[in-house]
Structures are given as C-alpha cells and as structure tokens.
N, C-alpha and C positions, 0 to 999 in steps of 0.2 A: 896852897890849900887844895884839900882832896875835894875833886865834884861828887857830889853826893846821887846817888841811884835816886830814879822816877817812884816816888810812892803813893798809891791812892788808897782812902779806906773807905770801904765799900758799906759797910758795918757797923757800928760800935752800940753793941748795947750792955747789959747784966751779965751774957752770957759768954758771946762771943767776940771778936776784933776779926775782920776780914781784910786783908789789907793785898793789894797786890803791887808787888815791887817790878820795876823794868829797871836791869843793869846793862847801859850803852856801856863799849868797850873802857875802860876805866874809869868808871862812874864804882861806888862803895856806897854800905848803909852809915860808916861812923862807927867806933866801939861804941856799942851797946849792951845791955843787960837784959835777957829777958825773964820779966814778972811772972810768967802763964806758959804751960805747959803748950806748947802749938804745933801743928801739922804743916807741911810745906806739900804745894802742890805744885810742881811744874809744871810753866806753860810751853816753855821753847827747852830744848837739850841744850845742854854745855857744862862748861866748868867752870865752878867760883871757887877764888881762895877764901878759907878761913881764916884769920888771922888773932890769933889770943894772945895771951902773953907768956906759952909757951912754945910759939912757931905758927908753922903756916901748914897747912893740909889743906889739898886739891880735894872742892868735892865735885863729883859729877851726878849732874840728874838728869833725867830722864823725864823726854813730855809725858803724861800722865799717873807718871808714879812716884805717888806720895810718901815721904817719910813721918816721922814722931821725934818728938825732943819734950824733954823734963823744960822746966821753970828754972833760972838760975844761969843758964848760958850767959858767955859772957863774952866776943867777938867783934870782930870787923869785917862785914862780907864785901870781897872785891872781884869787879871783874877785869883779868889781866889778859881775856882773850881778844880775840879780833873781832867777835860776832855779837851781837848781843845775846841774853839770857833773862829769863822771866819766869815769878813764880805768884801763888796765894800762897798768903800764910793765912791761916787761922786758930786765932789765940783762945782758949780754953779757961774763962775768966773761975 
C-alpha cells in the first residue's frame, strides 16, 4: 500500500480550502478528483509525478511560483525523487 503525502488544512470555510501538502521521498496524495478550481503554491522546488489514467507527466515547481487548475482534475501526485517537495494548495469554493 502507497504512503500517503503529509496534509494539513489551514482553512476551510464558504470560500476557500487552504491545505498544505508535504511529499517525503515516495509519499503520493491518492487518485483524486478535484471539486474547485485551485492555485498551488510552492513551498520547496522539485519534481512530482502526475499520474492519470492516461500516463504519467513530470511536473516541476518552483519555490514561489504559483500555478492555476480548473475544477475536475483527476490524478495521483507522487513523489519519486530523493528530496522532499511541498506545496499550498488553495481551493476556490
């Protein structure tokens, strides 16, 4: 069975979910779906696998710089590096 990534949720109200994830060297979140449109914000650089059900794509982030995702995503984030990796998500209710 996969170990599951460090999650804490800072947040949760009407509006928003703040959640920050720590991925120790192959720790994953799980396939998931996500409900709300949400921002990731790096806190440490590296690189997580995506994993959907149609392959795998490296993403890499970057400490401080935030991306965007739609509602509907649907994945497994894993981390297959050697270092750890950390991010805020915040979900856009």
């Amino acid at each position: 069975m996969a170990q599951l990534a460090d999650s804490t949720v800072y947040e949760d109200n009407d509006r928003v979910r703040v959640t920050k994830w720590i991925f120790a060297p192959g720790t994953e979140t799980g396939n998931h779906v996500h409900e709300h449109d949400y921002t990731v914000v790096p806190l440490l650089t590296g690189t997580l696998m995506i994993v959907t059900g149609d392959g795998e794509t490296e993403n890499e982030i970057a400490y401080g710089e935030p991306y965007f995702r739609r509602a509907g995503a649907e994945h497994n984030v894993v981390n297959r590096s050697n270092i750890a990796v950390a991010f805020m998500e915040i979900e856009v209710k």
